[in-house]
Structures are given as C-alpha cells and as structure tokens.
C-alpha positions as CSV (number, residue, x, y, z in Angstrom):
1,X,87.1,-55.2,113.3
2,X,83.8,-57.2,113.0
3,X,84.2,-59.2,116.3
4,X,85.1,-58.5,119.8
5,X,83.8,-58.8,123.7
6,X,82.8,-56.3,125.9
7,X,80.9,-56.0,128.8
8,X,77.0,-54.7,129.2
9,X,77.0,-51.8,131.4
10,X,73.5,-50.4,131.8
11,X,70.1,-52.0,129.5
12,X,67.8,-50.0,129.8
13,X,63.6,-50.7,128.4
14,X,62.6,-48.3,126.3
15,X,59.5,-47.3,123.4
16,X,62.2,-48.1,121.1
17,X,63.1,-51.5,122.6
18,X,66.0,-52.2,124.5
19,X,68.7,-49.4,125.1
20,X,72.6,-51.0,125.8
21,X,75.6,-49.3,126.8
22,X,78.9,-51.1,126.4
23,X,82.4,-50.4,128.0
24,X,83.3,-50.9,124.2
25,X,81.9,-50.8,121.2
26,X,82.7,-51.6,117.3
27,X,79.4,-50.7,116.8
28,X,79.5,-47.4,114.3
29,X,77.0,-44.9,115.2
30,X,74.8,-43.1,112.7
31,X,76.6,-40.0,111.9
32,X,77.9,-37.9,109.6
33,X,75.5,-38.9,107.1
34,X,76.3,-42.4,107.2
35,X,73.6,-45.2,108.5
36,X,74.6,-46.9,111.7
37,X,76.0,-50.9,111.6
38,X,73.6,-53.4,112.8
39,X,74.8,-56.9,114.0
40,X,74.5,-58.4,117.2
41,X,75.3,-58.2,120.9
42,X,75.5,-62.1,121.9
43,X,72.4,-63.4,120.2
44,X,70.8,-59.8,120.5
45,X,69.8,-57.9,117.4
46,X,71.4,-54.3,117.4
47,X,68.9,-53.1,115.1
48,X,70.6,-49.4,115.2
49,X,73.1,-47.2,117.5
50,X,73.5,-43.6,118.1
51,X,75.6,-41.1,120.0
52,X,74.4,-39.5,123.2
53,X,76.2,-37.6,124.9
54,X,79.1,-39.0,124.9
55,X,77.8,-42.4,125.2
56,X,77.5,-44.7,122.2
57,X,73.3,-46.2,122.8
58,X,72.7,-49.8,120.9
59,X,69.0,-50.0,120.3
60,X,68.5,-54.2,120.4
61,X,65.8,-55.9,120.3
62,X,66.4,-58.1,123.6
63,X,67.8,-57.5,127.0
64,X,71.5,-58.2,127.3
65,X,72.8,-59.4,131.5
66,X,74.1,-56.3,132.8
67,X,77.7,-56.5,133.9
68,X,78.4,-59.9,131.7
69,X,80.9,-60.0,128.6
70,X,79.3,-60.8,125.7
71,X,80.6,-60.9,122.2
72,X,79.6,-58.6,120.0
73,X,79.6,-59.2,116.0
74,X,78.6,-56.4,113.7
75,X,77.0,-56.9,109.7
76,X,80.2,-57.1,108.3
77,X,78.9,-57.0,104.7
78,X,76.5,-54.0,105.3
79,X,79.6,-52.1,107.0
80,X,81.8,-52.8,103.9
81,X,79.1,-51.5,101.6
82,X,78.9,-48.1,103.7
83,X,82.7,-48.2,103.8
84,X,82.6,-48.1,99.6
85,X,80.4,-45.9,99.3
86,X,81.6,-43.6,102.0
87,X,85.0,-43.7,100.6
88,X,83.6,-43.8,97.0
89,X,82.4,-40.4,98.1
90,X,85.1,-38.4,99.4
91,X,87.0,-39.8,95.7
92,X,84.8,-38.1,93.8
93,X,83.9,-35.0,96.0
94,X,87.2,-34.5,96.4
95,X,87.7,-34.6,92.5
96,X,84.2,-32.2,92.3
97,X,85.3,-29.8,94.8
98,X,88.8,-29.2,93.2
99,X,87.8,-29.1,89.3
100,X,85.0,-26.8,89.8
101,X,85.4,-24.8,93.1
102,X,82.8,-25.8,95.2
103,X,81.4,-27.2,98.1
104,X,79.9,-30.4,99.3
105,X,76.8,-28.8,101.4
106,X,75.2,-32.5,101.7
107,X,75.8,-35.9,101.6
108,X,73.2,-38.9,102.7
109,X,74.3,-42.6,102.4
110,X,70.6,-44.6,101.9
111,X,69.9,-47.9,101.6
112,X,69.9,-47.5,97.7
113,X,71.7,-44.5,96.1
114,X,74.3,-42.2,97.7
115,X,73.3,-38.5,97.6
116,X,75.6,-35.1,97.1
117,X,74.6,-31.5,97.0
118,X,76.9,-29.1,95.6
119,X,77.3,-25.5,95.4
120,X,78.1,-25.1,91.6
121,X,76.2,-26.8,89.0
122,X,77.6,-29.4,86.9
123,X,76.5,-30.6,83.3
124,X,76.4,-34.4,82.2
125,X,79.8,-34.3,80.1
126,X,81.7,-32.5,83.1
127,X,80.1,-35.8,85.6
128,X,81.2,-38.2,83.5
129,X,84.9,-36.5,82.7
130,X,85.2,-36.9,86.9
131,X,84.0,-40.2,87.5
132,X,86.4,-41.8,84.5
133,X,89.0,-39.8,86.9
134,X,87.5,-41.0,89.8
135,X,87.6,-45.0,88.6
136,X,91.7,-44.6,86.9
137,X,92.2,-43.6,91.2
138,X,90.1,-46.2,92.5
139,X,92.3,-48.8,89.8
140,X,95.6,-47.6,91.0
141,X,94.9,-48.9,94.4
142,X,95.8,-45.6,96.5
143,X,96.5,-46.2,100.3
144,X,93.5,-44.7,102.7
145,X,95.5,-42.3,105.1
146,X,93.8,-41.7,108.4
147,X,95.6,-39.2,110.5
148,X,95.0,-37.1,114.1
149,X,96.6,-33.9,113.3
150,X,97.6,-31.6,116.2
151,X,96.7,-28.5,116.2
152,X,100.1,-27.0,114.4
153,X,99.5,-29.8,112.0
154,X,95.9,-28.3,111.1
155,X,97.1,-24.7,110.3
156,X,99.6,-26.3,107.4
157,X,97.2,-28.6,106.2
158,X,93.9,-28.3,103.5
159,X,91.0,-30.2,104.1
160,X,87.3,-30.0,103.4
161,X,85.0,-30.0,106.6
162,X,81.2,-28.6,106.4
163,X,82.2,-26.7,109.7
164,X,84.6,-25.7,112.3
165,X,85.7,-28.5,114.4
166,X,86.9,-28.0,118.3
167,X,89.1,-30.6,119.6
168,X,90.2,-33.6,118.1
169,X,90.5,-34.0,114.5
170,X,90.0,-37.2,112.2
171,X,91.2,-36.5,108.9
172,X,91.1,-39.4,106.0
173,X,93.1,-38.6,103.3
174,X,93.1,-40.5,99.6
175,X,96.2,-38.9,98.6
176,X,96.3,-36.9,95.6
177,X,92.4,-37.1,95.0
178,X,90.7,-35.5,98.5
179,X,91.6,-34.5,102.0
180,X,88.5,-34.6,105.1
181,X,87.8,-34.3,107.7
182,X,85.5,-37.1,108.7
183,X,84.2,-39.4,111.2
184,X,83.0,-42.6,108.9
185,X,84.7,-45.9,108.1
186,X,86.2,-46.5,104.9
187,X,87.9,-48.7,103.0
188,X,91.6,-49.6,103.3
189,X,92.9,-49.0,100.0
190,X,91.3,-47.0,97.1
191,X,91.0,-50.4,95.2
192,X,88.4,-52.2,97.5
193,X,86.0,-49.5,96.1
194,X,85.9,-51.4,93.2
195,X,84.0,-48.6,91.2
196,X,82.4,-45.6,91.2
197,X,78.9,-44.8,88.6
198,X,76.8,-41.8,88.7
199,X,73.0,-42.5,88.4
200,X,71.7,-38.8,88.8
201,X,71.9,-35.3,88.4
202,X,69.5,-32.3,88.5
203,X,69.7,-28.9,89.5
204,X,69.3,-28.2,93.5
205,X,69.3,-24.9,95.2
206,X,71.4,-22.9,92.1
207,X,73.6,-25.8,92.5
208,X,73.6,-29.9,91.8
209,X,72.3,-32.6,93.1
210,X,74.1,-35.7,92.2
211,X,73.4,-39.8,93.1
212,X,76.1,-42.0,93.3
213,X,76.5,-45.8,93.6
214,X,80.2,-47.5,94.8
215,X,81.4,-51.0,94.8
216,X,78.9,-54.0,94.8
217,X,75.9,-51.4,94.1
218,X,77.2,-50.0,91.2
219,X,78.0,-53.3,89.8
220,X,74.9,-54.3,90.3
221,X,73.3,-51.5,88.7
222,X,75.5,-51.7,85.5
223,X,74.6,-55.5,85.7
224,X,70.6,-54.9,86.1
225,X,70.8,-52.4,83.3
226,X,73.3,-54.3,80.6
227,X,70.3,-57.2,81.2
228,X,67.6,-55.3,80.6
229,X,68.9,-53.8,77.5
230,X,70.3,-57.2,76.0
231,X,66.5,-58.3,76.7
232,X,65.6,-54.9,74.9
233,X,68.2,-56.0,72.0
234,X,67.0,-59.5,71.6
235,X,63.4,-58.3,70.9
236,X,64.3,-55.8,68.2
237,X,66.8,-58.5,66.8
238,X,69.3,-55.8,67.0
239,X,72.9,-55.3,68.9
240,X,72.9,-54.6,72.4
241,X,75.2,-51.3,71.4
242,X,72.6,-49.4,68.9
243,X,69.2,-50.3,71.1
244,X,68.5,-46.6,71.6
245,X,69.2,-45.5,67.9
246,X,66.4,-48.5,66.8
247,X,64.5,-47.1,69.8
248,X,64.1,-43.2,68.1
249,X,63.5,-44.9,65.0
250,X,60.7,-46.9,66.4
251,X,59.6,-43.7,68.2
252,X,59.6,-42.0,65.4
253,X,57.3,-44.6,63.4
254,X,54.8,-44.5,66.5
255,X,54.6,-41.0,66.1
256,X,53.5,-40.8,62.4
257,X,50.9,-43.9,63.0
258,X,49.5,-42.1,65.9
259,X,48.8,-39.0,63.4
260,X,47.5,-41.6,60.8
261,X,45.4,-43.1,63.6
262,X,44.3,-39.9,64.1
263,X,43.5,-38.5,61.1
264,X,41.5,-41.6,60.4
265,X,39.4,-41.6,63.7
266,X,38.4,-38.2,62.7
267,X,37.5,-39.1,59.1
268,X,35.6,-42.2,61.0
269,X,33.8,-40.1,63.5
270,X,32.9,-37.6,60.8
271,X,30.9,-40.4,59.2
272,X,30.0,-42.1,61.8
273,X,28.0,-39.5,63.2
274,X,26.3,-38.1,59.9
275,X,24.1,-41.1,61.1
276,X,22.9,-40.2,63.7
277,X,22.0,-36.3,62.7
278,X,18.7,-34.7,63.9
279,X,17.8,-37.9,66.2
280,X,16.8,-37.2,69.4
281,X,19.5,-38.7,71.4
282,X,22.2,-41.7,71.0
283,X,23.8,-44.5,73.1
284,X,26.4,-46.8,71.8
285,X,28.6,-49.6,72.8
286,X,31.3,-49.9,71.4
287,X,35.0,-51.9,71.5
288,X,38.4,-51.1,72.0
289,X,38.0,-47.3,72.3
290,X,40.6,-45.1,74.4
291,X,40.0,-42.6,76.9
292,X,40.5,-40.2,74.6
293,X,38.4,-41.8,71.4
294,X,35.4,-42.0,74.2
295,X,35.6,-38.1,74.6
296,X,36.0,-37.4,71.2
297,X,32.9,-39.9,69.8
298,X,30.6,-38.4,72.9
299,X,31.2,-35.3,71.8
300,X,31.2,-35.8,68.3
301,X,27.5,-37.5,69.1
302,X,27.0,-34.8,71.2
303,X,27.2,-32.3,68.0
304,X,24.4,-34.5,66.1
305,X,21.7,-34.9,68.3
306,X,19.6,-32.3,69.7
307,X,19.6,-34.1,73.2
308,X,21.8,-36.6,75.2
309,X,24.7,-39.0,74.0
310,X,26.6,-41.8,76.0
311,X,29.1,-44.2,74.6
312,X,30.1,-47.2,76.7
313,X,33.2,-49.6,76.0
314,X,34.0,-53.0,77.4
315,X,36.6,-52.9,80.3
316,X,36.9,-55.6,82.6
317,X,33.5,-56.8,84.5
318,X,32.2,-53.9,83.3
319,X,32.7,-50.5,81.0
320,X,33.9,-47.3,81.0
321,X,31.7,-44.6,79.6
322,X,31.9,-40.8,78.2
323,X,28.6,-38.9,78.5
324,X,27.0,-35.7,77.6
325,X,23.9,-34.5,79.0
326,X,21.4,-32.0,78.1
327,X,19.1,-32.2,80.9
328,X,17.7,-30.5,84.2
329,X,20.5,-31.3,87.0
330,X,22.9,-33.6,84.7
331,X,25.2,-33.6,87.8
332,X,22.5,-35.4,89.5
333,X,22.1,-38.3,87.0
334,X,25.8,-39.3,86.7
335,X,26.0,-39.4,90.5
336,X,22.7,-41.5,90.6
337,X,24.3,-43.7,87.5
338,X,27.4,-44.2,89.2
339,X,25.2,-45.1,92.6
340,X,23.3,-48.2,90.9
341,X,25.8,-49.3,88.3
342,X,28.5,-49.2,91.3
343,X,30.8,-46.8,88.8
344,X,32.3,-43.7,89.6
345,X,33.3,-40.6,87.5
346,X,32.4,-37.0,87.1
347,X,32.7,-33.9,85.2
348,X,31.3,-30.5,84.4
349,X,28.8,-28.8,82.1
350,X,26.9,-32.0,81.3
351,X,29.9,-33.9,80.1
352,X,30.9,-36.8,82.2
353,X,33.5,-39.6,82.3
354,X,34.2,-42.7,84.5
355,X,33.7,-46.4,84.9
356,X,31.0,-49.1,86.0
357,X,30.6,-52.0,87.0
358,X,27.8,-53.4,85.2
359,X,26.5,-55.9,82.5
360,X,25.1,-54.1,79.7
361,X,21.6,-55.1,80.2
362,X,21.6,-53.4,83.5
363,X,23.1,-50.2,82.3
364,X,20.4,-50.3,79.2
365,X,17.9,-50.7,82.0
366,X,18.8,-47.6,84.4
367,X,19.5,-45.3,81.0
368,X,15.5,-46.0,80.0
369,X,14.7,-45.5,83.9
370,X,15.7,-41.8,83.3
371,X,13.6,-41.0,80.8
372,X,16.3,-39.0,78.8
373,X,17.6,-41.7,76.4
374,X,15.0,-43.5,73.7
375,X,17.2,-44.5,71.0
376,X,19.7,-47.3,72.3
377,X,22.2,-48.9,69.9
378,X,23.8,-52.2,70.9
C-alpha cells in the first residue's frame, strides 16, 4: 500500500520536531537495517519513523489535528528502491550463505550502496560466480513467499535469522534461493528486482565485506560507468571493450618517460649547478618545476654553494619555493618569510618547503632584507 487514512492519536512537540502516533500506519519504521519510508501525513512531511515501544512514532515536520483522519501517502518510489534492494539482498545472501557456509553478521541499506558482512571470506571470481546465479533467479521471476509459521511449523523449517526470535515469526522466502526471517518490505516477485551488481569487496574482521546495488541503482551504476568508459574509448580512438588493455599500454609508456624525464633532470641539474660551484649563495626562478624537481634543484644548489639556496616557481598569484638554509635559527626566517610574503610551509634542518603569495619583486626584496642571500638570479 502507498495510500490510506487513519486517524492522529497523540502529536506531540519535540527537539526533533513533531512526534505523531496513528491508529494505523503504512508507514515502515527503520529497522532491521533498512531506512524508514518518508511521505506524508495529509500535507505533513514524515521526514522519518521509528518503533517505540510498541508504538510506531512519525517524526513530521508539522502538527497534524489530534483525533482527525487524515490521509497518509508514503514515497512510493523510495519504498520500491528499499524493497529491491532489500530483496536483492536476501537473493544473494541466501546464495552466499549456502555455497560457502557462512553467515550474514551485517547488513546496512544506505542511501547509496547496500552493505554485507560475512563470516567467510570470498575472492572476486567466487562474487561474480553468485551474482550471475543471483541475476538467472531474479530473470525467472520467482514468487516472494511471506509466511507466519507457528511454532510446530518453525521446528521443521530452515531459515537464517541473526538471533533467536520469541513470538511471532515473519519469514520471507524466495524459494529455492534463501529462507529469513525478516521484518522488511520486499518486492512481489523476484523479477521486479530487476538486477543485482556487486560494487565491493574487501576483507572485514577474517571475513568479507561486500557492497551491493539492486534494481534502478545498479542500472544506474552500470549506465554511469559504460558512459564514462565510451568517453574513455572515444579519446584513445579505441573500442569501448579493450579501453583497459590501451590503458596498461599507456601506463606503461608513462612509466618509461617518467625514468627518461628523470634521468634527464638529473643530467640537467648536474650541469646546471657546475655553475654555480664555490659561489656564496644562489636564488633562482624558475618555470614549470614539480614539487619534487624544487627539492631536488634546492638541494642540488644546496651541494654547490657554501651558504644558502632557494628556488622559487610561478604558481598562481604567487610561487611555491624549496629552500635550504645555512644560517643561525633558519626556523626563524622561513616562519618570518612566510609572515610577510603571506606563504606558509616548513621543514627541518634548514631545508624548507611551501608557498607565497607574492610578486617576485617583493620576495627579491625581503631575501636581501635578511642579509643571507647576495647573488639573486631572475
């Protein structure tokens, strides 16, 4: 049901808004690690409901007339989602539980991804052998049985329930894939599932922890991700089926640039520094240099000069820097450069890097103000 009346029995003003209490409710409360519906109580926004004490609580945001009908209308699209993914679930756990004799020991239904913990770890190939399994059931259409054994019944029957229940029991059974007990909605047949796709799986507690997507969210996964790789495709000029084999090639001919590059900054710095051998001290600014070429050309400098060396590169309105200091307190002048240039950074033993925000004239100025630095290259 998505529609019906009832009539408002207590509202009741709360920190949390308005608290409501029907004679009857379609409204599902958060439980069993499913989210609660939202919807609305005449032109009242449930914006959640839980179960206390007995009592089913709508948290609205408005005050419902005590003792008036009203008609109450629940997000019917939100409570199909949960109802595919809920049911979505118990397919696969069931399927889990069976091929590998284990234990669903969590299960949390968020806004995005569905998540299971099991008791028994499960590799990549074994996941995907269930949820092809799990998608033939969903495509045959199984009925959703729902049943309120007695307790005879129970003794005879197998089910999976995280604990012991007293009194009465709510089992939903997709026959020939999983039998639980559970207290959530779900679908009517296993065909308005749609499909089931895996999305995670890592190693939790000596056993796995797996996220699932159902229905609508996992075709809207699949469709998000076939996009972005045709995109992916386009750009290498390649088919949308052999992206990742162009993508190790590619990552393979970064890597052997990268040790070119590297080999040739090297050869470069060698040289580059015979320069400036024996001088005093050395600032430069330079273009275009990395993090990690600003490190490696201070303290490249750093090797040819008896004192000082800073090397500054365009970023932004203003330049990051790599210095290394051979001075009395060289902690002291980085914090006092970072103070006027409005940069910060840091470091240890002399050697410093950060960022400021400065035109070069004004960090030329406050380098001369120091009285460490007389040799400035522009």
């Amino acid at each position: 049901m998505t529609e019906a009346e009832a009539s408002v029995i207590s509202c009741e003003k709360t920190k949390n808004g308005w608290e409501v209490i029907l004679d009857r409710t379609i409204f599902y409360p958060e439980g069993g690690g499913q989210p609660s519906d939202r919807g609305y109580i005449g032109d009242i926004f449930v914006k959640d409901v839980h179960e206390r004490n007995g009592l089913i609580v709508h948290y609205c945001d408005g005050e419902p007339e005590c003792g008036r009908k009203v008609r109450l209308r629940i997000d019917s699209e939100r409570r199909f989602d949960h109802m595919q993914q809920h049911s979505g679930e118990h397919i696969v756990s069931g399927m889990l539980c069976s091929a590998f004799s284990c234990d669903n020991v969590g299960f949390h239904m968020g806004e995005d991804v569905v998540t299971i913990d099991y008791n028994a770890a499960v590799s990549r190939e074994e996941l995907s052998s269930i949820e092809e399994r799990a998608n033939r059931y969903i495509w045959e259409d199984h009925e959703c049985v729902i049943t309120f054994p007695d307790e005879q019944e129970r003794k005879a029957l197998s089910y999976r329930s995280k604990k012991e229940i007293d009194g009465e029991l709510r089992i939903v059974s997709f026959p020939g894939a999983d039998t639980c007990a559970c207290c959530g909605t779900h679908v009517r047949r296993s065909g308005e599932v749609g499909l089931v796709k895996f999305v995670s799986l890592e190693g939790f507690h000596g056993g796995s922890r797996i996220g699932l997507l159902c229905g609508k969210r996992a075709f809207e996964y699949l469709s998000s991700n076939a996009y972005q790789n045709d995109l992916i495709a386009r750009d290498m000029s390649a088919s949308s089926l052999r992206t990742y084999e162009l993508y190790l090639k590619q990552k393979d001919e970064l890597s052997r640039l990268r040790g070119e590059l590297s080999a040739m900054e090297e050869k470069y710095l060698s040289l580059y520094t015979e320069s400036f051998m024996g001088r005093s001290d050395a600032v430069l600014f330079e273009e275009g240099l990395s993090n990690d070429s600003l490190r490696k050309t201070a303290l490249a400098l750093s090797g040819a000069v008896t004192g000082s060396c800073a090397v500054f590169t365009p970023e932004g309105d203003g330049f990051r820097y790599a210095v290394k200091l051979r001075c009395e307190a060289p902690e002291k002048v980085i914090k006092e450069m970072n103070a006027a240039l409005r940069g910060r950074g840091g470091g240890r033993d002399g050697f410093a890097q950060g960022s400021v925000c400065a035109p070069q004239d004004e960090i030329i100025s406050f380098l001369k103000s120091t009285g460490i630095f007389s040799e400035i290259q522009r």
